[in-house]
C-alpha distance (Angstrom), angle and dihedral (degrees) to the residues before:
residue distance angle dihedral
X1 . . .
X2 3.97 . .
X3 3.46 87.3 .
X4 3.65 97.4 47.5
X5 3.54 90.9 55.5
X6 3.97 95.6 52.2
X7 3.85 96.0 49.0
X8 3.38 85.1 54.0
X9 3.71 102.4 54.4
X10 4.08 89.4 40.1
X11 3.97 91.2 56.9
X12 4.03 84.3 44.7
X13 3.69 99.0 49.7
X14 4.06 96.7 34.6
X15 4.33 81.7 67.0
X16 3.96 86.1 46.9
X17 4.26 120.6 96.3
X18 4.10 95.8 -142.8
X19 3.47 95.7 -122.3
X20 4.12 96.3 -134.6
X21 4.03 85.2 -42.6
X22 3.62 102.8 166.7
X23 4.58 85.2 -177.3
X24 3.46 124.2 -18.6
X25 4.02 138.0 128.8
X26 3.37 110.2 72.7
X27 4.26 98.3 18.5
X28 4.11 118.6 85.7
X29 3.57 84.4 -103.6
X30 3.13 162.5 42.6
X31 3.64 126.7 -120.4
X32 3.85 122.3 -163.3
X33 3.84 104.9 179.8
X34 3.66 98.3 -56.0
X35 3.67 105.8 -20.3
X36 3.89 117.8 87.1
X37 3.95 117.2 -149.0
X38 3.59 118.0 -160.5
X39 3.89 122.9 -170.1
X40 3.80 134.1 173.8
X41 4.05 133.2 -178.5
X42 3.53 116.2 -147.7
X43 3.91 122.8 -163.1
X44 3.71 128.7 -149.2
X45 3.77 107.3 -120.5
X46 3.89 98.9 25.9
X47 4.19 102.7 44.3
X48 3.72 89.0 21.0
X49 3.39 149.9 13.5
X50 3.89 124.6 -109.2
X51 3.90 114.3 -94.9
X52 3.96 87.1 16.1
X53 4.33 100.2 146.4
X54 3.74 114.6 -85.4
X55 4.15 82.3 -124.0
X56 3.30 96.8 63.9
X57 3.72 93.6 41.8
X58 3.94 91.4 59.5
X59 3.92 93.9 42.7
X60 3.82 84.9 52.2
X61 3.96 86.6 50.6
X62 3.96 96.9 45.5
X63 3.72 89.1 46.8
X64 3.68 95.0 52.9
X65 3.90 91.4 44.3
X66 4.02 94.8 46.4
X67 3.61 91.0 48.9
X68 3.49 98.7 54.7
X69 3.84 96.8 45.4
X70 3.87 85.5 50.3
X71 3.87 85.0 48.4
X72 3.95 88.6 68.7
X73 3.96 92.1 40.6
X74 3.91 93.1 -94.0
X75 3.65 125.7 143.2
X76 3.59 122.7 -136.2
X77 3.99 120.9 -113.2
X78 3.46 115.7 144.2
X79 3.77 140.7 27.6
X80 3.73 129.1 -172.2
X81 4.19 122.2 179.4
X82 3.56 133.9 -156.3
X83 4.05 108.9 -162.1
C-alpha cells in the first residue's frame, strides 16, 4: 500500500512548479528558504473521537506539528490555526 501511496504523490508533485520550495514532499516539512512550515489535518473519527475537548484536539495538533519541524532540525517559533 506504502508504495501505492508514494508513486502517487511522485507523479503528483513531478506536474507541480515548487513554489520557492527549498525541500518538501516527502520530508515532515516544508522548507521555504530558511523557514520550515509544518501543517497537519486531523479528522474526527480517525485522529480523534467525536466530542473529544477542543484542548486536547489543538495540543494533539501542536505536538504533531513541533515534532515534525524538530524532525528536520527546526526549532519551533510560531504557530497559527485555522479551526
Amino acid at each position: 500500500m506504502k508504495n501505492k501511496e508514494f508513486s502517487l504523490i511522485e507523479g503528483i508533485t513531478s506536474l507541480l512548479d515548487n513554489g520557492g520550495v527549498t525541500l518538501g514532499v516527502g520530508d515532515d516539512a516544508a522548507l521555504f528558504g530558511e523557514t520550515l512550515i509544518a501543517k497537519d489535518i486531523m479528522v474526527e473519527g480517525v485522529h480523534f473521537t467525536k466530542g473529544a475537548p477542543l484542548l486536547n484536539i489543538m495540543r494533539k495538533l501542536v505536538t504533531a506539528n513541533v515534532s515534525d519541524i524538530a524532525a528536520m532540525g527546526g526549532v519551533w517559533l510560531n504557530m497559527h490555526s485555522l479551526v
